[in-house]
C-alpha positions in Angstrom: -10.9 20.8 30.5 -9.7 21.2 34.1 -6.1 21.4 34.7 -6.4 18.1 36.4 -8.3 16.8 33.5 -5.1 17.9 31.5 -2.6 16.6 33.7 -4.0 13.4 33.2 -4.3 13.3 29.4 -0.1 14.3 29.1 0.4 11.5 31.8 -1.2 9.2 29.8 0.3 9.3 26.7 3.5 9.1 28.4 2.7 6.5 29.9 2.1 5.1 26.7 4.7 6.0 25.0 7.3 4.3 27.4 5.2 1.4 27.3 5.8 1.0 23.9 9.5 1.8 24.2 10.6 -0.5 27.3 7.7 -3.6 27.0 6.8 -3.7 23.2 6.1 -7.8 22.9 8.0 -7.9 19.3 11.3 -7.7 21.3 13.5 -10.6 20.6 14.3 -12.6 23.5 17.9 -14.1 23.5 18.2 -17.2 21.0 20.2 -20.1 20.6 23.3 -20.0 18.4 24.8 -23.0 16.8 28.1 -20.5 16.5 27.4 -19.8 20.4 30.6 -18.9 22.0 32.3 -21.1 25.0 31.5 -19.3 28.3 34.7 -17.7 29.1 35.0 -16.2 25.3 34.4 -12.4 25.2 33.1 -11.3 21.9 31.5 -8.1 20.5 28.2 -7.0 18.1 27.9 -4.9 15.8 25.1 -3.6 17.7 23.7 -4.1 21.3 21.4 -7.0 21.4 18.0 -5.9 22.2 17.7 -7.5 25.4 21.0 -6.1 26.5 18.9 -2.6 26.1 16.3 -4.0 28.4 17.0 -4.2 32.6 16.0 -6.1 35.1 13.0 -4.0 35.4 11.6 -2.3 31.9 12.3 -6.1 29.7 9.7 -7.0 27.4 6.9 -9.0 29.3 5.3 -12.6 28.4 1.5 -12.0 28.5 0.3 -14.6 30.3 -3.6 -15.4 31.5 -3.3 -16.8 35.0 -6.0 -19.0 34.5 -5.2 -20.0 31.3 -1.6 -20.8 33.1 -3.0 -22.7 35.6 -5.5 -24.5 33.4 -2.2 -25.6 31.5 -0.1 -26.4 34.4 -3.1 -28.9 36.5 -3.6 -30.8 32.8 0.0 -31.1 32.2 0.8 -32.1 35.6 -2.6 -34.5 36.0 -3.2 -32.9 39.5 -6.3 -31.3 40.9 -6.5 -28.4 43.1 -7.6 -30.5 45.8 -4.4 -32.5 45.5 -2.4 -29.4 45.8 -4.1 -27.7 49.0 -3.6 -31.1 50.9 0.2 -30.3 51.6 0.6 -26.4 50.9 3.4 -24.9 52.5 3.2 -20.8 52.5 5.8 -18.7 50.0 7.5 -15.9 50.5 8.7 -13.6 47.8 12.1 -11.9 47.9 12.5 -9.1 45.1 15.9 -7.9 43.2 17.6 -4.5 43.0 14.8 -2.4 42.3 11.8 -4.6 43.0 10.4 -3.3 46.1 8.1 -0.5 45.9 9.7 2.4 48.2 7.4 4.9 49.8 8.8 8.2 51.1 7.3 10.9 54.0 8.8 14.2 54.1 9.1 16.3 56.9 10.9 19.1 56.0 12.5 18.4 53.0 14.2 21.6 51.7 16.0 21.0 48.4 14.6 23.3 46.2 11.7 25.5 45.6 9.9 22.7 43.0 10.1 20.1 45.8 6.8 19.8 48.0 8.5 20.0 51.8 6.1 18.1 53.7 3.6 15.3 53.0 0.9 14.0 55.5 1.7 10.2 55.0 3.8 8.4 53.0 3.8 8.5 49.7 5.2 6.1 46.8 8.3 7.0 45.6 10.2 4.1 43.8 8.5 3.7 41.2 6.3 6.4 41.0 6.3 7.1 37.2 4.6 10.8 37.7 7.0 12.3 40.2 10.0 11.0 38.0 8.7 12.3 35.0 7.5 15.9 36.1 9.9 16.2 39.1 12.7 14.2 38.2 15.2 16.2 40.6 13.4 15.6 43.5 12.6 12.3 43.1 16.6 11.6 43.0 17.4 13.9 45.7 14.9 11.7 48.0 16.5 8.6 46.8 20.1 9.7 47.1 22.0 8.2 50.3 24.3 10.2 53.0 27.0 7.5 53.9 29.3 7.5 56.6 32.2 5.5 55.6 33.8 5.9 59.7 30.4 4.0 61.1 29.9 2.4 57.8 26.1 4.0 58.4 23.5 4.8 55.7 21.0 7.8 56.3 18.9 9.4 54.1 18.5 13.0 53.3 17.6 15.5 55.9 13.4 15.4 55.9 13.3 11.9 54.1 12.0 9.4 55.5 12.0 6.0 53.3 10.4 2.2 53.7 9.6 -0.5 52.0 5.7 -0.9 51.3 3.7 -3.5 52.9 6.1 -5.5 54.1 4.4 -9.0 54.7 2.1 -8.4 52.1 2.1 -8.6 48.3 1.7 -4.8 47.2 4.9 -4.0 47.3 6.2 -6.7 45.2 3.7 -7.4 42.3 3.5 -3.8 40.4 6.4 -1.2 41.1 3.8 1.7 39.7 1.0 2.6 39.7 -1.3 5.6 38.6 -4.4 6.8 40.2 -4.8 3.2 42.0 -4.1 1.3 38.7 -1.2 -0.9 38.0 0.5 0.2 35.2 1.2 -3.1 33.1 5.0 -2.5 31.7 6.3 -2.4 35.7 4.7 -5.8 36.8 7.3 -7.9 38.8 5.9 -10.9 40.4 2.6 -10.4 39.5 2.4 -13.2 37.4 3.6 -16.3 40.1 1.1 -14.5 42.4 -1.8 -14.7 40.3 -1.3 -18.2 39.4 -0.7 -19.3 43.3 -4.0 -17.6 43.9 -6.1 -19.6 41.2 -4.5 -22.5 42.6 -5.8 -21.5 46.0 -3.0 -19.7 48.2 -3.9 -17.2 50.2 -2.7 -13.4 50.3 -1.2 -12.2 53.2 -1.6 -15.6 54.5 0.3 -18.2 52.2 1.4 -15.5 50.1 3.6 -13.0 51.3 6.2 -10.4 50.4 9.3 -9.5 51.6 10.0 -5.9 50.0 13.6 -3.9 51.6 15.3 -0.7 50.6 17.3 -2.2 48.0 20.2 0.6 48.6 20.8 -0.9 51.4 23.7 -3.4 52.2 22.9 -7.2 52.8 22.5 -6.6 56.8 19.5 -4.2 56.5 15.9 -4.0 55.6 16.0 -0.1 55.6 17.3 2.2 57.4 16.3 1.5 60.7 15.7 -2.3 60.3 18.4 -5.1 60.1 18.4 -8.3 58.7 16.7 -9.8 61.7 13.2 -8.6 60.7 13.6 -10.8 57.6 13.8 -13.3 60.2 11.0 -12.6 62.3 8.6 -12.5 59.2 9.6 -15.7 58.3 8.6 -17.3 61.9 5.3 -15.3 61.6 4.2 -17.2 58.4 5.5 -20.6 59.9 3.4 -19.8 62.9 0.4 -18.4 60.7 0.2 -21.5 58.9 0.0 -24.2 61.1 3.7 -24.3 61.9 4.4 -25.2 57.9 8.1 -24.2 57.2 7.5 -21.4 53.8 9.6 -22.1 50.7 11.7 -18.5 49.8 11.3 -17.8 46.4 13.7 -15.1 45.3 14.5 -13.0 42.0 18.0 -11.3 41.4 19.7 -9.7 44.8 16.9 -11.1 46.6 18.8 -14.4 46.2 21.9 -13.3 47.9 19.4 -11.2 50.7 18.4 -14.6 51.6 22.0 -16.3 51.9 23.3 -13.5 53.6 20.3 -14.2 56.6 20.3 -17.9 56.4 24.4 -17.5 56.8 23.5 -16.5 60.1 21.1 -19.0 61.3 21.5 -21.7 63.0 20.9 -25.0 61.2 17.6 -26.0 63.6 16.7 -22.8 62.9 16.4 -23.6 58.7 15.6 -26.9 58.9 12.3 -25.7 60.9 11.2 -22.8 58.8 12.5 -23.0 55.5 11.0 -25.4 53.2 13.3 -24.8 50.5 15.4 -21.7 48.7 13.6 -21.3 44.9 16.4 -18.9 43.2 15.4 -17.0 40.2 18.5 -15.6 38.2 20.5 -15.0 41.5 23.9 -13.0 40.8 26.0 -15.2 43.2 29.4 -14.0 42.2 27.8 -10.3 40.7 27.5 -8.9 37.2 29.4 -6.5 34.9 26.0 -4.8 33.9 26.2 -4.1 38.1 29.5 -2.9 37.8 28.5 -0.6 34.4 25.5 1.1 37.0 27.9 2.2 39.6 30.6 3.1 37.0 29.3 5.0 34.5 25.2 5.0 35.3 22.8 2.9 33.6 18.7 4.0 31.9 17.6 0.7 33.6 16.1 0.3 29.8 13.4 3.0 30.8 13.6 5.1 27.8 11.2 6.7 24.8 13.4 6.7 21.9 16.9 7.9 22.7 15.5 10.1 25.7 16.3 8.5 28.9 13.1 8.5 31.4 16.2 7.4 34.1 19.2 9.5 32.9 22.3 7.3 33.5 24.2 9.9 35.1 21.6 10.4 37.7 21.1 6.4 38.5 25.2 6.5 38.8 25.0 9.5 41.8 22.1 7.5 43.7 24.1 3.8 43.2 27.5 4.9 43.9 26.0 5.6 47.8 24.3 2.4 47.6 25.4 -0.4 49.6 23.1 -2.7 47.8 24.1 -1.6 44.1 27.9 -1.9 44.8 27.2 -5.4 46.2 26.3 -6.6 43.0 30.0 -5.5 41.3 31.3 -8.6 40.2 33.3 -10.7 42.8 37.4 -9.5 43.8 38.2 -13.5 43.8 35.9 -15.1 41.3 37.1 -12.5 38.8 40.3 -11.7 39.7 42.8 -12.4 36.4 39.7 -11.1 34.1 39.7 -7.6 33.0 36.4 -5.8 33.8 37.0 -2.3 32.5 38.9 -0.9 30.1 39.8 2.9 29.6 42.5 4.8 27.5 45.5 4.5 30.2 44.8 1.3 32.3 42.7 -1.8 32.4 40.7 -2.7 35.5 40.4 -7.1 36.5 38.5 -8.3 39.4 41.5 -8.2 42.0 41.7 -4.3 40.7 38.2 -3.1 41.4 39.3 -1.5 44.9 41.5 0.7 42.8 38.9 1.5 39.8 36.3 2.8 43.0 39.1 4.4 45.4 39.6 6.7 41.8 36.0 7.5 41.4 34.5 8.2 44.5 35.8 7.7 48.3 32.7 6.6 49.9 32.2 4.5 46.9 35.5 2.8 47.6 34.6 2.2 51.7 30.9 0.9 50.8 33.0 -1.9 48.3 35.6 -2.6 51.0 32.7 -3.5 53.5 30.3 -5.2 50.8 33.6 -7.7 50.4 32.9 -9.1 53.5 29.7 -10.3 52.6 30.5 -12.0 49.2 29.0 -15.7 48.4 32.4 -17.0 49.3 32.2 -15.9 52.8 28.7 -16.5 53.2 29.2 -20.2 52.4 26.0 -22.6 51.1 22.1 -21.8 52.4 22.7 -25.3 54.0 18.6 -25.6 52.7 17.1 -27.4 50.0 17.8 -25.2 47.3 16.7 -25.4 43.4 18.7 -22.7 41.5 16.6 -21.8 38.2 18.2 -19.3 35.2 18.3 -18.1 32.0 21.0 -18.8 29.5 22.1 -18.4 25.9 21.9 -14.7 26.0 24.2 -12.2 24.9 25.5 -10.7 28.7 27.9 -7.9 29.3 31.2 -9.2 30.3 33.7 -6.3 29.5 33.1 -2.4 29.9 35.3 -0.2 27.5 35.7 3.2 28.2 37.3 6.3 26.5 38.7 8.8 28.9 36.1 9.1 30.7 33.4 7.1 33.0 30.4 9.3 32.0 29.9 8.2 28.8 28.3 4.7 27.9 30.9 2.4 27.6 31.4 0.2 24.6 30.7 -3.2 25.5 32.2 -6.9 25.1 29.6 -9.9 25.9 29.3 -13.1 27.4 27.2 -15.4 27.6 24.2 -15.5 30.6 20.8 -13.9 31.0 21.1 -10.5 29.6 22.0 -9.4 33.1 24.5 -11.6 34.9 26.9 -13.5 33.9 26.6 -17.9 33.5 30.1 -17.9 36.0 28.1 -16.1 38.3 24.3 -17.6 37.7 25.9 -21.7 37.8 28.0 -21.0 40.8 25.0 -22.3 42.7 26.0 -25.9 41.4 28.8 -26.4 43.1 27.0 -26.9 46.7 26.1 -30.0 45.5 29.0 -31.3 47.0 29.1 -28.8 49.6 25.8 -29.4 51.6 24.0 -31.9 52.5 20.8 -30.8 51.9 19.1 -31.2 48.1 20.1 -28.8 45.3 18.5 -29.1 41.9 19.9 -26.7 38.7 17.6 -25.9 36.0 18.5 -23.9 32.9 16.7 -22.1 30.6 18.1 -21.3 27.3 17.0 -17.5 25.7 15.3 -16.6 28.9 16.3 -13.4 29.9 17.2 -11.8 33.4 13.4 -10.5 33.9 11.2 -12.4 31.2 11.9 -15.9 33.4 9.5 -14.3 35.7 6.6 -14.4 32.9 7.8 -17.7 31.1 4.7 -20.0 31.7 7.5 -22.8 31.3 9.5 -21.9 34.1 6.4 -20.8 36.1 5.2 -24.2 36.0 8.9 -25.1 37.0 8.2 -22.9 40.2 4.8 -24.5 41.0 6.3 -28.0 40.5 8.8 -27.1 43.4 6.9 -25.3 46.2 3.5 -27.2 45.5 5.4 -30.9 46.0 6.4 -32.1 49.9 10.0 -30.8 50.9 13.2 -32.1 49.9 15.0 -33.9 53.0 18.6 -34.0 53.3 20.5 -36.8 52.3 23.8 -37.5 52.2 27.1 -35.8 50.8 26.1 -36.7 47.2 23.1 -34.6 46.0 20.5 -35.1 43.0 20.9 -34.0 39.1 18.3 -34.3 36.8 19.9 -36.9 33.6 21.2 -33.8 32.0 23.1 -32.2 34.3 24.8 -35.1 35.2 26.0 -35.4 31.8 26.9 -31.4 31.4 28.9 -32.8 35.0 30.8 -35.4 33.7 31.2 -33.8 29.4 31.6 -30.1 30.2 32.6 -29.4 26.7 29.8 -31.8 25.2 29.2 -30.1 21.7 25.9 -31.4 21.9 25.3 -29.7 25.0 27.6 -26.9 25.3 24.8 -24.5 24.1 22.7 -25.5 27.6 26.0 -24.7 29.9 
């Protein structure tokens, strides 16, 4: 056998392997408790809840057959596909930390002797499962950022040269890896809402597109060497591409708070001519512990094989701290200011106390936070769009990190309850523009769907469809529409017959 011929066989059953380790389908997805625990009651486990192992990225997915999905959704719904194409407005994806493909070109990248120097074109580089299993190093030396904390400017490393790939297009978005031109299953991301739009009849590149950044990046920048602005300019493209049809924004994760950061600096003609309508998909709005844990002490992002980390923690925690992107996601100064975040040995950390906890680890660190501050949901204010705010809930969700005397150890954890990932403070903050906009906003929960599996629920697929398939929402006046249920979580927040739903 060739070496090639070898290299390939070892790649494989690695591949394998960590399939089986960070996608197996007998994980448990979060349950229902009757003994569930009100939301602002910590509590601990005797052991960590198997989705709380699992990240936004390496969860367990739902195997879902698009066509089998669709077949589902046009029965249940008593709609044809001819119904649907009559009023199609165009979508455009918006990923999460970590859910844009990054490609990389080097031009004289001189790290160490292991690390190729030059490439011809670019090249994938998050996530490209081969490089960060035979040159793991490299691969987090090229995504490492050099911050500026004086110009509050992000660069990359000397003879990097980073983007994210095929922006406009789908390819960046669906699969994060894949090996010699295959997808590999266990990294699909929206994958799953694509293929059904396409059975249904969209169009890729036309009625379907993608809207892939550098998610190191603060709020104000694509990459780099884009800002926020280009966000804008795609989103006039597909308007104009389509027959001047304003495109609903359906977002995962950070990829919410991208889109109310650049609609916070629109113009209200503007959004009422291009966007159709906000579709948020487990949206962080006020931030997460498990974001604070990355930037604290480092975080596997689930990708493991056994108790060998494929992502060492410690290595995710170096790239993150420099990342604009990752310490936007720390939980919010004001939202969590009396609640204590981190615990060590000497000193307890709340919300109000994070600028401290940051200026002790790392200085850029503590300058990136200061700046990120200034672009918190508080300040950013409503999207002032019709917005329909969709998560998970009745899942056991890190709330408090406890640490011994030092920040490079896993913490011991304290839970709450949300999606795995964030937080239900910070997922249902979204509700409260119901009084503060005047355009629609619609809340939908999901009990025991977790952070990532909501993307491959065929229930809250058809829950997406339902949205951007139907004619926009118009704006009405100050009082804005709850299904039944939510008007009676409203009015009976502590409900014992609903309290498992809040």
């Amino acid at each position: 056998m060739t070496n090639k011929g070898v290299y390939r066989v070892v790649l494989l059953v690695l591949l394998v392997m960590c399939g089986v380790s960070s996608a197996s389908p007998n994980r448990q997805q979060g349950t229902r408790s009757a003994e569930w625990p009100a939301e602002d009651v910590l509590f601990s486990l005797p052991s960590p809840p198997k989705d709380a192992t699992q990240s936004a990225l390496f969860g367990a997915r739902t195997p879902v057959v698009p066509i089998e999905l669709v077949h589902n959704y046009l029965a249940s719904r008593k709609v044809s596909l001819d119904q649907i194409a009559q009023d199609r407005h165009p979508i455009i994806f918006v990923p999460g930390l970590g859910g844009s493909v990054l490609e990389a070109q080097l031009t004289g990248f001189d790290y160490h002797w292991s690390c190729p120097k030059h490439t011809d074109h670019y090249e994938p580089l998050w996530l490209n499962i081969p490089n960060l299993l035979f040159t793991r190093n490299c691969f987090f030396e090229e995504l490492t950022l050099n911050y500026d904390p004086a110009a509050n400017r992000y660069s990359p490393r000397q003879g990097v040269h980073i983007r994210p790939r095929d922006f406009g297009g789908l390819d960046g978005i669906n699969y994060l890896s894949r090996v010699l031109g295959f997808p590999i299953d266990f990294t699909s991301y929206f994958s799953h809402l694509i293929d059904a739009l396409v059975k249904l009849g969209y169009r890729p590149g036309v009625e379907l597109r993608g809207m892939p950044y550098d998610f190191r990046m603060p709020a104000d920048m694509v990459d780099a060497e884009r800002s926020w602005e280009t966000f804008a300019r795609l989103i006039e493209d597909t308007y104009r591409q389509n027959g001047d049809r304003p495109a609903y924004l359906v977002t995962h994760s950070m990829g919410g708070l991208k889109m109310a950061y650049l609609l916070a600096q629109m113009p209200q003609e503007w959004k009422d001519r291009y966007v159709a309508g906000l579709v948020t998909l487990s949206a962080p709005w006020l931030g997460a512990t498990k974001g604070l844990r990355v930037v604290v002490s480092g975080d596997n992002l689930g990708a493991h094989m056994g108790d060998i980390e494929v992502l060492p923690h410690l290595d995710i925690r170096q790239t993150m701290r420099k990342s604009g992107g990752a310490v936007w996601m720390v939980p919010e100064a004001e939202a969590y200011a009396d609640e204590i975040l981190v615990q060590t040995n000497n000193r307890t950390y709340t919300g109000a106390q994070l600028a401290d906890l940051f200026a002790s680890l790392d200085p850029d660190t503590a300058a990136i936070y200061g700046h990120t501050r200034n672009q918190s949901i508080h300040v950013l204010g409503p999207p002032r769009v019709p917005t329909h705010c969709i998560y998970g809930t009745a899942v056991p969700t890190e709330g408090r990190l406890r640490y011994g005397d030092s920040f490079d150890q896993n913490p011991g954890l304290l839970y709450t309850t949300g999606d795995g990932t964030v937080p239900l403070k910070s997922l249902s903050y979204c509700q409260q523009w119901a009084s503060t906009q005047t355009q629609p906003v619609t809340v939908k929960r999901w009990p025991g769907r977790s952070h990532l599996s909501i993307l491959f629920d065929e229930q809250v697929i058809h829950e997406v469809l339902d949205v951007v398939t139907a004619p926009p929402l118009r704006p009405i006046s100050n009082k804005l529409p709850y299904s039944s249920i939510n008007l009676f979580l409203a009015c009976f927040p502590n409900s014992p017959i609903f309290g498992l739903a809040r």
